[in-house]
Each structure stands twice: as C-alpha cells, then as structure tokens.
DOKOL-668911 format. One line per field, with one value per residue: residue number from 1; residue in three letters; chain; y, z, x of N, C-alpha, C in turn. Coordinates in nm, 4 decimals, always signed. Layout:
pos = c(NUM	...)
code = c(Ala	...)
unit = c(A	...)
ny = c(Y	...)
nz = c(Z	...)
nx = c(X	...)
cay = c(Y	...)
caz = c(Z	...)
cax = c(X	...)
cy = c(Y	...)
cz = c(Z	...)
cx = c(X	...)
This chain:
pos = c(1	2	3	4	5	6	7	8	9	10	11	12	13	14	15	16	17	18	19	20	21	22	23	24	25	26	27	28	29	30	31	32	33	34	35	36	37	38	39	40	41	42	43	44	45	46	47	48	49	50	51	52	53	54	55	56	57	58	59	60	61	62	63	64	65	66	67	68	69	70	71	72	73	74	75	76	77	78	79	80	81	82	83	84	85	86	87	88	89	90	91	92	93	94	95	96	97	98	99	100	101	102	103	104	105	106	107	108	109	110	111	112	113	114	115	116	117	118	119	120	121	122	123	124	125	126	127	128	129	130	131	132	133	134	135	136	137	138	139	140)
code = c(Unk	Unk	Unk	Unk	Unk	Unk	Unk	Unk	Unk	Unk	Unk	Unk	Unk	Unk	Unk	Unk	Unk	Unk	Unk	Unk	Unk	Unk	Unk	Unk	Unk	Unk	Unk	Unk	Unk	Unk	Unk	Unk	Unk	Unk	Unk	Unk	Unk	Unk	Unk	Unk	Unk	Unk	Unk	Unk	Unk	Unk	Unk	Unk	Unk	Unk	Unk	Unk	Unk	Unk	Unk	Unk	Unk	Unk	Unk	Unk	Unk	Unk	Unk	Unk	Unk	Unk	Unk	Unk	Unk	Unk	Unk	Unk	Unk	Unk	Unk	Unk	Unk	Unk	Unk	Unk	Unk	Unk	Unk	Unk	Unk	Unk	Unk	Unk	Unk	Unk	Unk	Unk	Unk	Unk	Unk	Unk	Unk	Unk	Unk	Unk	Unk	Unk	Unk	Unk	Unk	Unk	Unk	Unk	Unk	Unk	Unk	Unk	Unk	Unk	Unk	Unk	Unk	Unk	Unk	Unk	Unk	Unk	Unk	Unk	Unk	Unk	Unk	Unk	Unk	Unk	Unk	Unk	Unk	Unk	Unk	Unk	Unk	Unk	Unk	Unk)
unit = c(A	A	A	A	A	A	A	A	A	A	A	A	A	A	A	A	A	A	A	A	A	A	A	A	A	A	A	A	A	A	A	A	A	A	A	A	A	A	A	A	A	A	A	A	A	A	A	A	A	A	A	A	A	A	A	A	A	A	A	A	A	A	A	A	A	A	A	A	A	A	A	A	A	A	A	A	A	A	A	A	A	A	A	A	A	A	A	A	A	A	A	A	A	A	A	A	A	A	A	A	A	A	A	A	A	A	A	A	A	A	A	A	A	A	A	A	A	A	A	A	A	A	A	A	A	A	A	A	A	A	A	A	A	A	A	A	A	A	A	A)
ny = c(-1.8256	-1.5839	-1.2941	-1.1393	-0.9063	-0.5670	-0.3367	-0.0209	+0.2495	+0.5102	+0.7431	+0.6978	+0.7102	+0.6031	+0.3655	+0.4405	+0.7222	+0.7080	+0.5788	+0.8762	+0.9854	+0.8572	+0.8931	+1.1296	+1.1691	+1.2309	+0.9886	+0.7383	+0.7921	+0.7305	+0.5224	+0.3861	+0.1752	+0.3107	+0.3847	+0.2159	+0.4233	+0.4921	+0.4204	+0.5548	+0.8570	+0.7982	+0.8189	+1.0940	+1.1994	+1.1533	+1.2377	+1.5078	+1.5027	+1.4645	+1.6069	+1.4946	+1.4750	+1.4444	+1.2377	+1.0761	+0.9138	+0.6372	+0.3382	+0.1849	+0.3701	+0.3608	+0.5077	+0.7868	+1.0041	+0.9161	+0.9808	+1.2787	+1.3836	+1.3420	+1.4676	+1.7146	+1.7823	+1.7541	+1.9683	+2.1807	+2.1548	+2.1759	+1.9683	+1.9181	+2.1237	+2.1419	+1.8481	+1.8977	+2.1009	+1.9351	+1.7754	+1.9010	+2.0208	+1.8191	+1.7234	+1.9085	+1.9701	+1.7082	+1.8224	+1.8184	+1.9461	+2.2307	+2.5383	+2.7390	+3.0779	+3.1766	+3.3590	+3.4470	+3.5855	+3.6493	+3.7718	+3.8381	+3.9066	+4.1515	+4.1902	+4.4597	+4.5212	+4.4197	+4.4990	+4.6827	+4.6429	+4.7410	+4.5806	+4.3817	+4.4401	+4.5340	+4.8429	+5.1502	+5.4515	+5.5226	+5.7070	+5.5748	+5.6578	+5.7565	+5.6866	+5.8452	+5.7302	+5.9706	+6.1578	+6.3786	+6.2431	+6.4306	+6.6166	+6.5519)
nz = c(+18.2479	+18.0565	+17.8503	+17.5833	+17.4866	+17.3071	+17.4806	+17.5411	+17.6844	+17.9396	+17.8500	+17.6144	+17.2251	+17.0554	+16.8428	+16.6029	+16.5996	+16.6022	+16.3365	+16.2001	+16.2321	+16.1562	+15.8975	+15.9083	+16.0348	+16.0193	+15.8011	+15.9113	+15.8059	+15.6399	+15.8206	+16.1710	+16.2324	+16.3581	+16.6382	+16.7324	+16.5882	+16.7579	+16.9781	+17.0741	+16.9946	+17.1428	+17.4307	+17.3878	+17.4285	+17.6506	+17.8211	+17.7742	+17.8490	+18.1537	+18.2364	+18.3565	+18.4139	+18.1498	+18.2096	+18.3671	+18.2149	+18.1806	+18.1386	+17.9156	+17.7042	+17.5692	+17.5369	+17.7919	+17.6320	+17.3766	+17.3125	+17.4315	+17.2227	+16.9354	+17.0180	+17.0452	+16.7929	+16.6127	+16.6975	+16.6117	+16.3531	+16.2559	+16.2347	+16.4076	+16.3812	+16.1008	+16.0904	+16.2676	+16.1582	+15.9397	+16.0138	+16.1355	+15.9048	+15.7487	+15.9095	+15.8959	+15.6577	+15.6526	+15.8032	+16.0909	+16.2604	+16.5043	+16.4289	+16.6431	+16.7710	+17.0991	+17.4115	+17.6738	+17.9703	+18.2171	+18.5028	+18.6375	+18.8956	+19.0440	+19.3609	+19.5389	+19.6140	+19.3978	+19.2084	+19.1331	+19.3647	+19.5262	+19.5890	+19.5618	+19.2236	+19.1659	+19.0662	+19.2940	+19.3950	+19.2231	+19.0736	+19.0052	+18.7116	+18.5122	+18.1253	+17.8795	+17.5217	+17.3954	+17.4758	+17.4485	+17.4411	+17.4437	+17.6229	+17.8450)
nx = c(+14.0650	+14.1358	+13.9536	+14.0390	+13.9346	+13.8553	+13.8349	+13.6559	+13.7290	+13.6127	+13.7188	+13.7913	+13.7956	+13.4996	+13.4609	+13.2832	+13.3691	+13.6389	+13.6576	+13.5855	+13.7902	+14.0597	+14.1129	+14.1898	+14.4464	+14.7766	+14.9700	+15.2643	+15.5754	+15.8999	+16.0953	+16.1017	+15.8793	+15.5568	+15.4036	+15.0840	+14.7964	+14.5311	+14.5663	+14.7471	+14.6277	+14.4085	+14.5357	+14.5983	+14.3434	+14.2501	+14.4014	+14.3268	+14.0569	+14.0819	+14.3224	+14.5453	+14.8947	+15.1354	+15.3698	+15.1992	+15.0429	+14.8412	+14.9936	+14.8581	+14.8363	+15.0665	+15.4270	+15.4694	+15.5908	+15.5922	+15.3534	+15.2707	+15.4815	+15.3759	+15.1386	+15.2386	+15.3320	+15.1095	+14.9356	+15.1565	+15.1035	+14.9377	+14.6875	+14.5154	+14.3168	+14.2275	+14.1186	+13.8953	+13.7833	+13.7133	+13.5505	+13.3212	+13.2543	+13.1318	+12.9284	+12.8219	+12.6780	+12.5221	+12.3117	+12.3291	+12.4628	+12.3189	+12.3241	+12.3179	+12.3712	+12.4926	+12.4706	+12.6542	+12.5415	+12.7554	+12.8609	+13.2040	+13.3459	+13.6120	+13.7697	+13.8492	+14.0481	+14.2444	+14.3951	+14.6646	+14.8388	+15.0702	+15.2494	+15.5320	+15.6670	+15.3414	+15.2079	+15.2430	+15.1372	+14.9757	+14.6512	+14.3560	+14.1754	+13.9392	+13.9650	+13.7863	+13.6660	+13.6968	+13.8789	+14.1458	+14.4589	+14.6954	+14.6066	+14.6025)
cay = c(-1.7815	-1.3908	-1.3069	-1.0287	-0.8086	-0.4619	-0.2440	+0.1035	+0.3171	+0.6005	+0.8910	+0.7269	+0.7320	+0.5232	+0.3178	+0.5298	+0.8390	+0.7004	+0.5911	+1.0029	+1.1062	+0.7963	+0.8981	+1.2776	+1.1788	+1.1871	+0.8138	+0.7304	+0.8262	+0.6277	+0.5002	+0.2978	+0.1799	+0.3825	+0.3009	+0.2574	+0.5540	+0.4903	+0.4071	+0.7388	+0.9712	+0.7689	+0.8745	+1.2428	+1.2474	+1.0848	+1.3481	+1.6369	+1.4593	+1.4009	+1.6921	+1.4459	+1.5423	+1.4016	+1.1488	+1.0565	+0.9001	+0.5157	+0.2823	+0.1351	+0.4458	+0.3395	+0.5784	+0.9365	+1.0601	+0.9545	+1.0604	+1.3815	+1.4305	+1.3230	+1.5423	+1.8492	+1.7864	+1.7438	+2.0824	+2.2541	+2.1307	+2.1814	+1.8580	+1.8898	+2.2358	+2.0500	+1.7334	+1.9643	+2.1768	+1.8289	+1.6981	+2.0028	+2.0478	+1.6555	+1.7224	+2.0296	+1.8693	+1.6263	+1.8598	+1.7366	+2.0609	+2.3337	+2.6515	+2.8587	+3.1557	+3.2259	+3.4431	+3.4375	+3.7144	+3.6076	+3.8507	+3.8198	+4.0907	+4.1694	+4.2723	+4.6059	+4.5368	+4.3132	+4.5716	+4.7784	+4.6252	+4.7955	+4.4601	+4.3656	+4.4426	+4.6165	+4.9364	+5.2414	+5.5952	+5.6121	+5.7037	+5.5330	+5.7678	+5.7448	+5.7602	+5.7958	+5.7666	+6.1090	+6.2480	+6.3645	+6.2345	+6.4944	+6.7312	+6.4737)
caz = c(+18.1158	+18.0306	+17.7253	+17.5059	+17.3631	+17.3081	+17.6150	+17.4989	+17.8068	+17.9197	+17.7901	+17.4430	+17.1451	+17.0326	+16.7023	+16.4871	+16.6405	+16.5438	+16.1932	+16.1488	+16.2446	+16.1518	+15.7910	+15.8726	+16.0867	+15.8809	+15.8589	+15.9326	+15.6775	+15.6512	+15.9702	+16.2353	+16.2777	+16.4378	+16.7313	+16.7187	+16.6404	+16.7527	+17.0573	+17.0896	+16.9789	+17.2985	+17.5288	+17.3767	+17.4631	+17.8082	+17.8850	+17.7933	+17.9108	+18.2767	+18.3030	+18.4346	+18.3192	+18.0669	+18.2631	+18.4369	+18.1470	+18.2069	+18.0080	+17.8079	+17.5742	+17.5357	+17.6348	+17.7712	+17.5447	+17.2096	+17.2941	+17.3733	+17.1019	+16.8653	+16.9861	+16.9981	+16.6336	+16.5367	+16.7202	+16.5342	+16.1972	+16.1960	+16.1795	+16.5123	+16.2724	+15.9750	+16.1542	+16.3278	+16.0230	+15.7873	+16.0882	+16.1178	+15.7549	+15.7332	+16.0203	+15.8753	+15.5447	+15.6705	+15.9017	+16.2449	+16.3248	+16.4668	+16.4968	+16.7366	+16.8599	+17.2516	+17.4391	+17.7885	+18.0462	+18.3386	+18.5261	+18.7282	+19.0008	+19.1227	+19.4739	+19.4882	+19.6010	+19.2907	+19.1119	+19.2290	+19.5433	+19.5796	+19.6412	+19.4386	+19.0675	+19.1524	+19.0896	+19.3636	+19.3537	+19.1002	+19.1318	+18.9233	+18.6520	+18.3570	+18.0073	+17.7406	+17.4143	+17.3372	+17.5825	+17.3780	+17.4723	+17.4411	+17.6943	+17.9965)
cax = c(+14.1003	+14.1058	+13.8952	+14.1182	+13.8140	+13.8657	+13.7387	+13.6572	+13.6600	+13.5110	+13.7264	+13.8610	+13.6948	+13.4376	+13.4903	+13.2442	+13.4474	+13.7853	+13.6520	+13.5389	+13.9088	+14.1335	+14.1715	+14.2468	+14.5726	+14.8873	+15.0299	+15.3549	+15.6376	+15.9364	+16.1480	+16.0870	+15.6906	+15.4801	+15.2945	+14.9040	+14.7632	+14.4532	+14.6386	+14.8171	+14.5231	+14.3172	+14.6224	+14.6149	+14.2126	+14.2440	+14.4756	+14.2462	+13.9593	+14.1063	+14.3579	+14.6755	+15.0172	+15.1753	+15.4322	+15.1084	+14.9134	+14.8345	+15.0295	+14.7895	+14.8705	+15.1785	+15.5267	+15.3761	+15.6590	+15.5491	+15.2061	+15.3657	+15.5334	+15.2838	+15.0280	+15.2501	+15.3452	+14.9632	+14.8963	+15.2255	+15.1092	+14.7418	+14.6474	+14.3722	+14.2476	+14.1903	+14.0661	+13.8153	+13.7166	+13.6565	+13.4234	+13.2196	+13.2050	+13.1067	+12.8304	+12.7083	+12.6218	+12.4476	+12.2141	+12.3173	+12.4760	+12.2580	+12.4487	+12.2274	+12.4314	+12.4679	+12.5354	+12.6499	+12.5943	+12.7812	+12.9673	+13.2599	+13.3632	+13.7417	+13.7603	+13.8894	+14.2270	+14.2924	+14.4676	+14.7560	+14.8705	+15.1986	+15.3618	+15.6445	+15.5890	+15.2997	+15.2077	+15.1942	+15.1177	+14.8760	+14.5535	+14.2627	+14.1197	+13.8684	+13.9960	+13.7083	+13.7344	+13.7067	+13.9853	+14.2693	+14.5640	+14.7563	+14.5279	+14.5850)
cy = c(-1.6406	-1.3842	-1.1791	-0.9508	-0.6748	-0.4000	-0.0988	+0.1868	+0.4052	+0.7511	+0.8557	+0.7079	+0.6262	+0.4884	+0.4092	+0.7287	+0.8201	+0.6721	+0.7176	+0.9979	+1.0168	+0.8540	+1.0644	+1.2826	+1.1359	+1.0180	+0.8271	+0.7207	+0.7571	+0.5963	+0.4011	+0.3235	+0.2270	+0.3186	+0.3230	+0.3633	+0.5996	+0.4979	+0.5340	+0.8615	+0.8867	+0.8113	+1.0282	+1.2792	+1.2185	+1.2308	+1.4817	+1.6663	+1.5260	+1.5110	+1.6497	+1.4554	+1.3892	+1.2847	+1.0545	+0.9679	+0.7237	+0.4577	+0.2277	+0.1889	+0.4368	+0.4079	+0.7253	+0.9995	+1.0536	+1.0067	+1.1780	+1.4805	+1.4705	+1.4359	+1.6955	+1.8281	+1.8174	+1.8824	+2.1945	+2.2539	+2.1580	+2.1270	+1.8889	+2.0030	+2.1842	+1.9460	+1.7816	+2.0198	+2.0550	+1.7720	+1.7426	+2.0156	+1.9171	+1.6472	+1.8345	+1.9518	+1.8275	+1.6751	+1.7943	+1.8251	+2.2148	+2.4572	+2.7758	+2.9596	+3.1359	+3.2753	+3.4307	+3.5473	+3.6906	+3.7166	+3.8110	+3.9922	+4.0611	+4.2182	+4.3697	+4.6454	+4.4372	+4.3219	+4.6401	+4.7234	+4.6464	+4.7095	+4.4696	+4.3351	+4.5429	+4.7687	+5.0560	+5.4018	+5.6673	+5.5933	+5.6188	+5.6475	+5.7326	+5.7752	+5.7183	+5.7944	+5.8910	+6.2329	+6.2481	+6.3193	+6.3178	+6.6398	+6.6511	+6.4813)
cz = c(+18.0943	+17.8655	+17.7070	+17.4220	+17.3728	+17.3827	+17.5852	+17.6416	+17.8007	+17.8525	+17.6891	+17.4027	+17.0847	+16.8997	+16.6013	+16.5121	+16.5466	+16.3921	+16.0999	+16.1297	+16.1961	+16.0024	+15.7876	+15.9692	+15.9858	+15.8923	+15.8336	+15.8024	+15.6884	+15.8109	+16.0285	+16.2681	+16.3790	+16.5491	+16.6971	+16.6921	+16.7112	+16.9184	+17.1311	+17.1007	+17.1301	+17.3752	+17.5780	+17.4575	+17.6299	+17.8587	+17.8951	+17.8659	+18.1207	+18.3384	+18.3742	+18.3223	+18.2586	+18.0601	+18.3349	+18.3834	+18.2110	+18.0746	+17.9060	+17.7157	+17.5102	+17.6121	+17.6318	+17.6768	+17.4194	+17.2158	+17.3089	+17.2473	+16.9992	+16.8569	+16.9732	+16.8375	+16.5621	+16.5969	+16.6322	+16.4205	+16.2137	+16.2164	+16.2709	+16.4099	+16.1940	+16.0199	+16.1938	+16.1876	+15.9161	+15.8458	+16.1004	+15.9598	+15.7142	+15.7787	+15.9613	+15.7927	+15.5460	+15.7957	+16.0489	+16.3600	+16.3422	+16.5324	+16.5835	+16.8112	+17.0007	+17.3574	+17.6139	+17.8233	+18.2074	+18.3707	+18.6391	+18.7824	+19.0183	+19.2676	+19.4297	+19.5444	+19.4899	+19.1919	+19.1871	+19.3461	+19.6238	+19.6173	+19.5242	+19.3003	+19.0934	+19.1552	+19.2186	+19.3276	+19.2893	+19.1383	+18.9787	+18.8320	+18.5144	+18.2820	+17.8878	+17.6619	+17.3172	+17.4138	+17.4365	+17.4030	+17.5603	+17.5569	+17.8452	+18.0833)
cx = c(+14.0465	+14.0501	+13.9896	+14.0109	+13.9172	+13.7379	+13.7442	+13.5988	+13.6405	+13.5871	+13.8737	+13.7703	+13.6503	+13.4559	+13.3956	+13.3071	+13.6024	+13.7241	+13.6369	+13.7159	+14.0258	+14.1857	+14.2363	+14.3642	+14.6876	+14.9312	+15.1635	+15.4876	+15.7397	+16.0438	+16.1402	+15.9238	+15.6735	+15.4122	+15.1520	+14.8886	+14.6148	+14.4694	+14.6399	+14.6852	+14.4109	+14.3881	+14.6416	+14.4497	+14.1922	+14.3229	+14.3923	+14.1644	+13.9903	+14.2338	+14.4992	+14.7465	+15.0442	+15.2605	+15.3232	+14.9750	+14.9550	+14.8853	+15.0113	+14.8199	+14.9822	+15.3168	+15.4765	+15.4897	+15.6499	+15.4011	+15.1817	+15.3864	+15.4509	+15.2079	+15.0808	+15.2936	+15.2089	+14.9300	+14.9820	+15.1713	+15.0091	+14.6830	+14.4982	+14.2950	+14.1789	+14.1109	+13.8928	+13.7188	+13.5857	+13.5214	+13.3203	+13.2031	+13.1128	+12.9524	+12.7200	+12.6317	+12.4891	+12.3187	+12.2234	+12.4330	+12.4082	+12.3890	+12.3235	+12.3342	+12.3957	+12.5194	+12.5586	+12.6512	+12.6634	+12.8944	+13.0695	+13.3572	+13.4946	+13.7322	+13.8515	+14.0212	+14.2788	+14.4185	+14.5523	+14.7875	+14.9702	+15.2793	+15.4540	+15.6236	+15.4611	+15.3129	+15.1551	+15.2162	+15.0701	+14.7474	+14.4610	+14.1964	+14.0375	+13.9234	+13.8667	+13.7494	+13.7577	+13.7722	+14.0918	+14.3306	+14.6978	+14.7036	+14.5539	+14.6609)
C-alpha cells in the first residue's frame, strides 16, 4: 500500500514559501479551471533551479506548455516584480533583511585576439587607438 503524502522536493517551494507568494499570483479569471498553481509555479522554479528546457520539465508539473505559458505571462505582466518587491518589502519590515552593499573586484581578461579577427563579420584594417574623453571628435 502507497501512502499519498505530499513530498516537497528539493527545488520547489516549501509550504511557508508558497504561503509568502500564493496570494500575490493572479487567480484564474473566467474559462476553463486552471491547473494547480502551486503546481505550475513548482514547475516554473524547477526549471530555473535546474536549467532543463522547457519540453524537458518532469510531469509532475503538469503540461511543459501551460507552465510555459504561465510563466511567460507572469514575466510580461509584472507579476514576478511585484511578487518580489511585496516579499522584500514584507522581509524588510520585519528586520530579516540586511542590505550590506558589495562589491566585487573580479577581473576577467580577453586574450588579445578576441577582438577583430578578420573572420567573417569581423573587422580588418583597423588599428586599435585610444579615445579620451577629452579628444575632440572633430580633430581625429
């Protein structure tokens, strides 16, 4: 005999997660019922999480096409913005966000054929040249 719990795995969101964000997703307007959304928004996070395309999600989430859909609609409209904004605003509040600036210095190098390589599309025949900001323009 198979017990039916609810298995919260490792890259959806945990019930005091979905209770932050459940009330800032629009709900379903009139039509044909919606699927889960609790559902869906675990399918959209699995995906971010984990980086596999979109035909590729496991079906638990349901069809990768309404989850899809869904989430590009919630990115067109705002909704992740807003969602985001109300949680941090929610968090600040309540002191359990520190905002410490920081700064990274990490540099990354080009090798020095990176640029220009005269292949197709690139550019040849020009040479490299400093422009400060206090070259005229018009003197060059």
């Amino acid at each position: 005999m198979v017990d039916h719990v609810f298995v919260i795995r490792r890259h959806e969101l945990t019930d005091f997660e979905w209770e932050l964000l459940a009330p800032l997703i629009p709900s379903a307007g009139r039509g044909q019922p919606r699927a889960e959304g609790r559902r869906v928004i675990n399918g959209m996070v699995y995906k971010i999480r984990t980086g596999v395309s979109w035909r590729d999600l496991p079906e638990r989430y349901g069809p990768w096409k309404t989850v899809y859909t869904r989430f590009r609609r919630y990115a067109i409209d705002g909704v992740f913005t807003r969602a985001l904004q109300q949680v941090q605003a929610r968090a600040d509040a309540a002191g359990d966000i520190d905002w410490l600036d920081q700064i990274d210095s990490t540099i990354v190098r080009a090798h020095q054929h990176a640029a220009a390589t005269g292949r197709k599309g690139g550019i040849t025949g020009r040479t490299n040249r400093t422009i400060t900001p206090s070259a005229n323009p018009e003197d060059a």
